[in-house]
VEXLOMAR-26203 format. One line per 3 residues: their letters; for each residue z, x, y of C-alpha. Coordinates in steps of 0.25 Angstrom, whole numbers, plus 5000, padded with zeros to 4 digits. Example, Ala and Ser with C-alpha at 12.3 -4.5 7.8 and 13.67 -1.06 7.14 Angstrom:
<atoms>
as) 5031:5049:4982; 5029:5055:4996 $
</atoms>
This chain:
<atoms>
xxx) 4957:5298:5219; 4946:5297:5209; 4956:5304:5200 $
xxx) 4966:5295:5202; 4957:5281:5200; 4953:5286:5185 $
xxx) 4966:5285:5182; 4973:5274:5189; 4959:5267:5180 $
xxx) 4966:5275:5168; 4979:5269:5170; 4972:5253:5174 $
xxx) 4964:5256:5161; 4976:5259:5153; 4983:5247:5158 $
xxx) 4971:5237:5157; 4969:5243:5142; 4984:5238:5139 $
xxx) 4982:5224:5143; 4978:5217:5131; 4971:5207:5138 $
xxx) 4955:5210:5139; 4953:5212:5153; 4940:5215:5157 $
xxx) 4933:5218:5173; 4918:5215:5178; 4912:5223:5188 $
xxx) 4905:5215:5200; 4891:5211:5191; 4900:5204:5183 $
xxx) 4900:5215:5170; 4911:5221:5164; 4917:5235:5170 $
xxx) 4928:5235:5162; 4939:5230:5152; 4952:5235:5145 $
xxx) 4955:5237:5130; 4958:5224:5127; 4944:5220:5133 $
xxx) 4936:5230:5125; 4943:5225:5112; 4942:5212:5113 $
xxx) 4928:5214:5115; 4923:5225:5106; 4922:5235:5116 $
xxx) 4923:5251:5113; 4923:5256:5126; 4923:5252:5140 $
xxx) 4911:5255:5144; 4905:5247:5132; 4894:5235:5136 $
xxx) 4900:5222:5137; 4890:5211:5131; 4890:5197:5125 $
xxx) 4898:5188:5131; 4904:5197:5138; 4895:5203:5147 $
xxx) 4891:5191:5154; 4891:5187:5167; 4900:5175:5169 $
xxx) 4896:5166:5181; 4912:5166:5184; 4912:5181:5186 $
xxx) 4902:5179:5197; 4911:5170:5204; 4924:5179:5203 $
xxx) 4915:5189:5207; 4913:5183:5221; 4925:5174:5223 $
xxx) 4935:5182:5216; 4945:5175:5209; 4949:5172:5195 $
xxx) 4943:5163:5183; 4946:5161:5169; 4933:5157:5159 $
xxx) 4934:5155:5143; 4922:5159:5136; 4916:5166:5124 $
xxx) 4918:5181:5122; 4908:5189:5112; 4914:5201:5106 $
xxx) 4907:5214:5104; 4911:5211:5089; 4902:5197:5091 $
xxx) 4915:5188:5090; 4916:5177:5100; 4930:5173:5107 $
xxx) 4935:5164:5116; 4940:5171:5131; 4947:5167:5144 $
xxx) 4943:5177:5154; 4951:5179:5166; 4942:5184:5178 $
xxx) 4944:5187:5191; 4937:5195:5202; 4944:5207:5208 $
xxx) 4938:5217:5219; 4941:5231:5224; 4937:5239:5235 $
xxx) 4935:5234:5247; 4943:5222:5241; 4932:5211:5247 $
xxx) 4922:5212:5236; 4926:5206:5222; 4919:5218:5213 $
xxx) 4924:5215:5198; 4931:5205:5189; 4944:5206:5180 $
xxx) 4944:5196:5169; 4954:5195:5157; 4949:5189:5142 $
xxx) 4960:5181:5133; 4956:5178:5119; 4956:5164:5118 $
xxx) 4949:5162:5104; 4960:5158:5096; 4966:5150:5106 $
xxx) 4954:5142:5107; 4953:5140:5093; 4966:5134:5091 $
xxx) 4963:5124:5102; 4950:5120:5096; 4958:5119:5082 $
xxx) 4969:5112:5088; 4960:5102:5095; 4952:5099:5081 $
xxx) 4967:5097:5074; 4969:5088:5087; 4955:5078:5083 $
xxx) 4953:5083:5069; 4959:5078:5054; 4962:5092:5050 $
xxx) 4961:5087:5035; 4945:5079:5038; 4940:5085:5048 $
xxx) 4936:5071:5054; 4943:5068:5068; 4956:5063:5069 $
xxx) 4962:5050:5078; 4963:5057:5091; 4947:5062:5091 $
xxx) 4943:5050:5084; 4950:5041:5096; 4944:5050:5106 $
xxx) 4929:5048:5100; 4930:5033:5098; 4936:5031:5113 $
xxx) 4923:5039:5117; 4914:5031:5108; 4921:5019:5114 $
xxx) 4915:5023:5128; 4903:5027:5123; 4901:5012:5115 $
xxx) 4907:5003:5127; 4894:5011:5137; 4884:5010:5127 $
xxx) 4889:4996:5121; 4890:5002:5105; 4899:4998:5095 $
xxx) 4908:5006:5087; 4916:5006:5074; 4930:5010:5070 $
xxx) 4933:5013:5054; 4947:5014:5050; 4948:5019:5035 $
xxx) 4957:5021:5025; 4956:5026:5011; 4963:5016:5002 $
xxx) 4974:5021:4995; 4975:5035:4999; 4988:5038:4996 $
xxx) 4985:5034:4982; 4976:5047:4982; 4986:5057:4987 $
xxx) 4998:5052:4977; 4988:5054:4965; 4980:5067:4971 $
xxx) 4988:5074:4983; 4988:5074:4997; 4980:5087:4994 $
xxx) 4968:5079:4987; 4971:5068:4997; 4966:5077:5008 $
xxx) 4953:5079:5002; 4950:5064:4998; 4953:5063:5014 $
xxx) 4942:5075:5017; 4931:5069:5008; 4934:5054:5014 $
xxx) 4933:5060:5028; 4921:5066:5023; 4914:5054:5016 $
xxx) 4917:5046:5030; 4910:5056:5038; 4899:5055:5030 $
xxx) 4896:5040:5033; 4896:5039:5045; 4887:5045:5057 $
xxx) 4890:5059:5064; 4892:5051:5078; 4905:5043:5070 $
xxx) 4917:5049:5070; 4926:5048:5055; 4941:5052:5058 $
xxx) 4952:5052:5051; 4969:5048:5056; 4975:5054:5045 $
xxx) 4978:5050:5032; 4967:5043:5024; 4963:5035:5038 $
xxx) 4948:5039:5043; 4941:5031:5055; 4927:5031:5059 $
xxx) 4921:5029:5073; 4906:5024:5071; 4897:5023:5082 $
xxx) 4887:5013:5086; 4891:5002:5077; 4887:4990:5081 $
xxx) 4889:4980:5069; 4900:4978:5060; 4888:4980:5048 $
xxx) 4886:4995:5054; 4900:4998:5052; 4901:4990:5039 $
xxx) 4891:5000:5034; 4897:5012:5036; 4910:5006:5031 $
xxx) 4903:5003:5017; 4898:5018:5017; 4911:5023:5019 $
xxx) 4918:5015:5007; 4905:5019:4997; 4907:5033:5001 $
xxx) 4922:5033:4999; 4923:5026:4986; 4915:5038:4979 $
xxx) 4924:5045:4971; 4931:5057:4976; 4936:5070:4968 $
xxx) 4950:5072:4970; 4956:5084:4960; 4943:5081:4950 $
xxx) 4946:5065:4950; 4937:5055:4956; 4946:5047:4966 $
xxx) 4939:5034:4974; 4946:5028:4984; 4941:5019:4995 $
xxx) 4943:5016:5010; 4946:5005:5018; 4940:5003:5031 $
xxx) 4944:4996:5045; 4933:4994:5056; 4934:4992:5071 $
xxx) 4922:4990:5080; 4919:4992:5096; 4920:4983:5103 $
xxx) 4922:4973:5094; 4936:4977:5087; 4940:4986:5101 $
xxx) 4935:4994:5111; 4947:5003:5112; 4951:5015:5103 $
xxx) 4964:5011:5099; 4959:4996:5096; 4946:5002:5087 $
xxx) 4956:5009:5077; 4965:4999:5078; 4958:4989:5073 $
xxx) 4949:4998:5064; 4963:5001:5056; 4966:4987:5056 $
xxx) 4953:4982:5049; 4958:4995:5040; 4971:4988:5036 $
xxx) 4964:4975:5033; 4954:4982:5026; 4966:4987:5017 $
xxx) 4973:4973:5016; 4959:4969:5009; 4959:4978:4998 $
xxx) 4955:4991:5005; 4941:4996:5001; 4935:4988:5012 $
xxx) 4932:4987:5027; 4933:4979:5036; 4931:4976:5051 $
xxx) 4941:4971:5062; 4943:4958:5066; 4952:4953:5077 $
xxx) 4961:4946:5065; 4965:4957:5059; 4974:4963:5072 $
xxx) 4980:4950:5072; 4982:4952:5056; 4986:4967:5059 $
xxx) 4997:4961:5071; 5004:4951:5059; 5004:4963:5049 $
xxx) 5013:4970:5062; 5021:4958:5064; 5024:4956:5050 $
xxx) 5026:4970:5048; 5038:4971:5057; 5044:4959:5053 $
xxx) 5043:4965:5040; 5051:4977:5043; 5063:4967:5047 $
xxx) 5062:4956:5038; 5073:4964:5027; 5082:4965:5038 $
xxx) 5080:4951:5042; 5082:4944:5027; 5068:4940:5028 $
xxx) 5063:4942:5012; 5067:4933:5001; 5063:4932:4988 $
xxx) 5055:4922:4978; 5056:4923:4965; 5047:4918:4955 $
xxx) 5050:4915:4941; 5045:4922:4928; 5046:4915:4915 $
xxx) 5045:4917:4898; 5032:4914:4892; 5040:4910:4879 $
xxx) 5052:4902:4886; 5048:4897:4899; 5059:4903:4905 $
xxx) 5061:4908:4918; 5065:4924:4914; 5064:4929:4928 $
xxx) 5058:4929:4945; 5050:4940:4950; 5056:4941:4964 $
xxx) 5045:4940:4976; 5045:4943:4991; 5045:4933:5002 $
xxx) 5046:4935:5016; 5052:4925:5024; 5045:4929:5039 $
xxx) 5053:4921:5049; 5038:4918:5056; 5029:4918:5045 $
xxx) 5037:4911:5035; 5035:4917:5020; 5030:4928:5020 $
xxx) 5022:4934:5005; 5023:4947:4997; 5008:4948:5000 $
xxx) 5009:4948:5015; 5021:4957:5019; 5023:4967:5005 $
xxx) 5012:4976:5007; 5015:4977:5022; 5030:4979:5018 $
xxx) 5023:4991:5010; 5014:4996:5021; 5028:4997:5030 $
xxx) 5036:5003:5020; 5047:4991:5017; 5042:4986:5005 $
xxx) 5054:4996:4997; 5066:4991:5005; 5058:4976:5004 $
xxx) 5058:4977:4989; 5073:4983:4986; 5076:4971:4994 $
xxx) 5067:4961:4985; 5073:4969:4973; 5088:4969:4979 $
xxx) 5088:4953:4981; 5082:4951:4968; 5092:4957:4961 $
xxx) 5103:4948:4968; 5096:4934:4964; 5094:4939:4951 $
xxx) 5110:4943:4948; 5112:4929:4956; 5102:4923:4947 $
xxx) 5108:4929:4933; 5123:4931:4935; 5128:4922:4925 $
xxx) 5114:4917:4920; 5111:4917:4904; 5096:4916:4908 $
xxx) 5094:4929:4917; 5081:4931:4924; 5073:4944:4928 $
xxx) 5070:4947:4944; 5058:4954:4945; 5057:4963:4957 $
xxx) 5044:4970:4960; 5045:4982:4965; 5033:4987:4976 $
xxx) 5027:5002:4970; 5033:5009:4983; 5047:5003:4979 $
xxx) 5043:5007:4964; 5040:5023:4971; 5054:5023:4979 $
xxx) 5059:5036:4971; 5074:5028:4973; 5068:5014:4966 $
xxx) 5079:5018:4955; 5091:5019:4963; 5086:5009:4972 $
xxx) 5086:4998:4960; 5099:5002:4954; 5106:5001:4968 $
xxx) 5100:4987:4969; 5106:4983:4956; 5120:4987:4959 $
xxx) 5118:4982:4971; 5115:4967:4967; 5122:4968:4953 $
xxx) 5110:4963:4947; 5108:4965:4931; 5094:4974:4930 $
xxx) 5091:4966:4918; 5089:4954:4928; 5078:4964:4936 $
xxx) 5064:4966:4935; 5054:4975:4942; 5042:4974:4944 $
xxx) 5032:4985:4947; 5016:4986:4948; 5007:4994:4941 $
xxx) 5003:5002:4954; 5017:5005:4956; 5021:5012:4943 $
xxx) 5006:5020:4941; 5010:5027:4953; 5017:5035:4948 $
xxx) 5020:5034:4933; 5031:5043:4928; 5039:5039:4941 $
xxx) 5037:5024:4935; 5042:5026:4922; 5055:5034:4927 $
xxx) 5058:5021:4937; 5056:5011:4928; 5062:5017:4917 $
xxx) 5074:5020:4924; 5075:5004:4930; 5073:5001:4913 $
xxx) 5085:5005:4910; 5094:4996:4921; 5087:4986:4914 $
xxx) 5079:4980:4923; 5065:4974:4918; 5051:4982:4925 $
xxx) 5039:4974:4925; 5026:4980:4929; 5019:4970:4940 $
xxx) 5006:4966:4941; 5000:4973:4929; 4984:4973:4928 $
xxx) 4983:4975:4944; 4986:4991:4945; 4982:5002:4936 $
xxx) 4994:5006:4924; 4989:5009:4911; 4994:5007:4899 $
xxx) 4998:5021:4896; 5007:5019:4905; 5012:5004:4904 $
xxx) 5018:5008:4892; 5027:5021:4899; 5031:5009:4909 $
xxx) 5046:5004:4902; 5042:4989:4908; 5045:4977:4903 $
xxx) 5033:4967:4907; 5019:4968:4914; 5016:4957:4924 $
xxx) 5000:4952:4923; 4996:4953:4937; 4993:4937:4943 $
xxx) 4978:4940:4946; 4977:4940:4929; 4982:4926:4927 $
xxx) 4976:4920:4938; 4964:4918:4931; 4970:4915:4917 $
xxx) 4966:4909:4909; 4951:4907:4915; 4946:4922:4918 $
xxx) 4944:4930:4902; 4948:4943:4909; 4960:4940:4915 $
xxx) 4964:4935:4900; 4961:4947:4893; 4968:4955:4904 $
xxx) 4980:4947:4905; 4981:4946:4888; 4978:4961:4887 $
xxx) 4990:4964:4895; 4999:4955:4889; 4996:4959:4875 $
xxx) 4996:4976:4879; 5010:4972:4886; 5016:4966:4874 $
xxx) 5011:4978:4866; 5019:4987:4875; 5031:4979:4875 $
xxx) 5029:4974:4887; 5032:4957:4892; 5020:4952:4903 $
xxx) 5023:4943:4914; 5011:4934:4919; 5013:4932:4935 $
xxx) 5004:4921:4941; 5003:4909:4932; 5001:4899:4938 $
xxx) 4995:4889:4928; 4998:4883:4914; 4986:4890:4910 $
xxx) 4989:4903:4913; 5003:4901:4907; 4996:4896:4895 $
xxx) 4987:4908:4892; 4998:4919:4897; 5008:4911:4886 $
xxx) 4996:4912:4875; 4996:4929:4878; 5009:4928:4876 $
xxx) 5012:4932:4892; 5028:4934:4891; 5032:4930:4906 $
xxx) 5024:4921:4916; 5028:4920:4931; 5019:4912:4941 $
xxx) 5016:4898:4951; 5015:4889:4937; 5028:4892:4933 $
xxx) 5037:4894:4948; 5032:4899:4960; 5041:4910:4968 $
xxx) 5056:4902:4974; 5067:4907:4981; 5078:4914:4973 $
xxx) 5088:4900:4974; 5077:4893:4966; 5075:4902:4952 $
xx) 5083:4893:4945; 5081:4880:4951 $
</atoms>
């Protein structure tokens, strides 16, 4: 019989040593009596009769238990290998007995490696509340910490602040440099956050170039103010991107608790509304909320969905303002303007609705619309007319970008059988420096049909000289915040004869926009100013009244 018990433990030692499960038994003391390969393996073991220490060797107060009550129990802990690594088990136990079949005398467990699993938990769960690019915590942990610090502030009666920021003109930064250098302007601007504010705030960012901030006992607007002004110091230092200084700057909305909302959703909400005004006044700024601007922020909504529908609904017209010879006094051609005739609001402004139309995306099929209608009241206009005049149409730098602006002109053309000697377009600085050898291709193109290019507003961007004179244009237009002043302010004098004098030396006719008195019409005459256009000689008027 003895005989026969060696080796049925043989052939149950072969089959536990084929499991490749570590399984492992404990005698009644709780110590270990026995394990299979898998076991010893895992666990640096050369022999089964080696000593089990470490972590390993210790008498769990679950064993106890199993040991009187029987039953089974599964425990995650740390396990130290005899090679010193630590991992991450799950241990399947459970009491067994033998014998007279009353008295619970051993334990047999199972161990699962677990390590790797829990290691992609944890990762998945910091990609879950964590910008993988910053580091800084993302919108769903950012929500979670200010709803708790909204608890915390109502029992203790503390106040909170809300930053919403933006960097101003980011995309401007990953057209010149990359989205590769983009993504580290982004890291270093998360860093230079962080290291404003307390380690009891929370700085996260939502994607893109949006960061908020979530300050802690901030009692007075001046608290927040403060931290507002070291944030825009510490950004406009310059930053190194591929060995060049870049300087940006950011713009900054704030909400308060309770003053602004005592909610989650409300405190960003409002924080991004003060954000959007902050950016209406110039950006590099900040400013708080006030009740005024959710009621501001609620027109912008209404008049955006009316915008969407006012091309369908015939709702734009067109005004046209005459442009005439320094020389003749003649009327030689209109610069078409945009109004909108809101059926509520009544005559709506470029000012008020174009950049809005830009923000949505319209503001393409809006000017092929200006540029189409233009067209027809100029062939309606010059059919048959000795006198012809010119209809200049300004284009907006994304229509200027449209990779099918060339097509898109002819079709328009052929469409309205306008003669393209009786077009003008206008475009501004900004829109040609964006990209340059793109510019000159366009415009060069639209030189041959004839028709006459204008660059708009010159003296407000940033073209140079060098290369003015690639652009095949016909005329610069001085920028109305130059006249204004004439002939009182000496610098806007020597500016506004500089530029009419180097334009003449490139060929080149200037166009004056915004005279408005006989003075200025006087001095621009005496600079030999080619073209003037402005309130003292017509204001805009409806197409029927050009010639009357």
């Amino acid at each position: 019989m003895s005989e026969l018990n060696k080796i049925m433990n043989a052939i149950s030692m072969e089959a536990l040593d084929a499991i490749p499960t570590p399984i492992f038994f404990k005698d009644k003391d709780g110590f270990f009596s026995g394990w299979n390969r898998a076991f010893a393996e895992f666990c640096g073991l050369t022999s089964y009769s080696a000593e089990l220490g470490g972590s390993l060797g210790i008498y769990a107060e679950e064993d106890r238990k199993l040991l009187h009550e029987g039953g089974n129990v599964i425990v995650e802990t740390f396990v130290t290998r005899a090679d010193g690594k630590q991992r991450n088990v799950l241990l399947h136990k459970a009491g067994f007995v033998k014998n007279n079949g009353q008295t619970y005398s051993g334990l047999v467990g199972t161990m699962i490696d677990v390590t790797e699993l829990r290691s992609a938990e944890k990762k998945a769960d910091y990609l879950a509340h964590y910008d993988r690019l910053t580091e800084l915590p993302n919108l769903v942990l950012f929500q979670d910490r200010l709803n708790t610090e909204i608890i915390h502030a109502r029992r203790h009666d503390e106040h909170l602040a809300v930053f919403a920021i933006d960097i101003d003109h980011f995309k401007k930064v990953n057209n010149v440099f990359g989205h590769d250098l983009g993504d580290s302007l982004l890291k270093v601007v998360a860093r230079r956050i962080t290291e404003t504010i307390r380690e009891e705030d929370t700085a996260a960012r939502f994607g893109g170039d949006s960061f908020t901030l979530l300050l802690r006992n901030i009692r007075y607007e001046e608290d927040a103010a403060i931290i507002a002004k070291k944030i825009h110091e510490s950004i406009s230092q310059p930053f190194l991107l591929d060995d060049q200084e870049v300087f940006i700057s950011v713009s900054i909305g704030i909400a308060l608790y309770p003053l602004d909302g005592d909610d989650v959703q409300t405190l960003i909400k409002n924080s991004d509304v003060a954000l959007h005004r902050a950016k209406e006044r110039g950006r590099r700024t900040h400013l708080f909320f006030t009740p005024e601007m959710n009621f501001r922020a609620a027109e912008q909504m209404k008049l955006q969905n009316s915008l969407r529908r006012a091309l369908d609904r015939d709702e734009f017209i067109i005004h046209y303002q005459p442009q005439y010879d320094a020389e003749s006094g003649r009327m030689i051609g209109v610069e078409a303007l945009l109004r909108w005739q809101h059926p509520e609001l009544g005559m709506v402004y470029p000012g008020q609705f174009i950049p809005l139309a830009e923000h949505i995306g319209l503001i393409v099929p809006i000017g092929e619309w200006v540029l189409r209608t233009a067209c027809q009241d100029a062939r309606a206009w010059n059919e048959g007319n000795k006198n012809s005049i010119r209809v200049a149409v300004n284009l907006s730098p994304r229509q200027f970008q449209q990779p099918d602006l060339y097509e898109k002109i002819c079709q328009i053309i052929d469409e309205t059988g306008v003669d393209p000697a009786w077009l003008g377009l206008e475009i501004t600085e900004s829109a040609v420096m964006q990209n340059v050898d793109y510019a000159i291709c366009v415009l060069t193109d639209l030189k041959k049909l004839g028709i006459h290019l204008s660059v708009d507003d010159f003296g407000t961007g940033y073209s140079s000289l060098s290369y003015l004179k690639r652009f095949p244009i016909d005329l610069l237009k001085i920028d109305r915040s130059f006249i204004t002043d004439i002939p009182k302010d000496s610098d806007d004098i020597a500016i506004v004869s500089a530029v009419v004098s180097m334009a003449h030396n490139l060929n080149l006719k200037v166009l004056a926009e915004g005279v408005e008195t006989l003075e200025q019409k006087d001095f621009l005459h005496s600079i030999c100013c080619d073209e003037f256009q402005g309130f003292y000689f017509s204001r805009p008027v409806a197409a029927k009244q050009i010639f009357q």
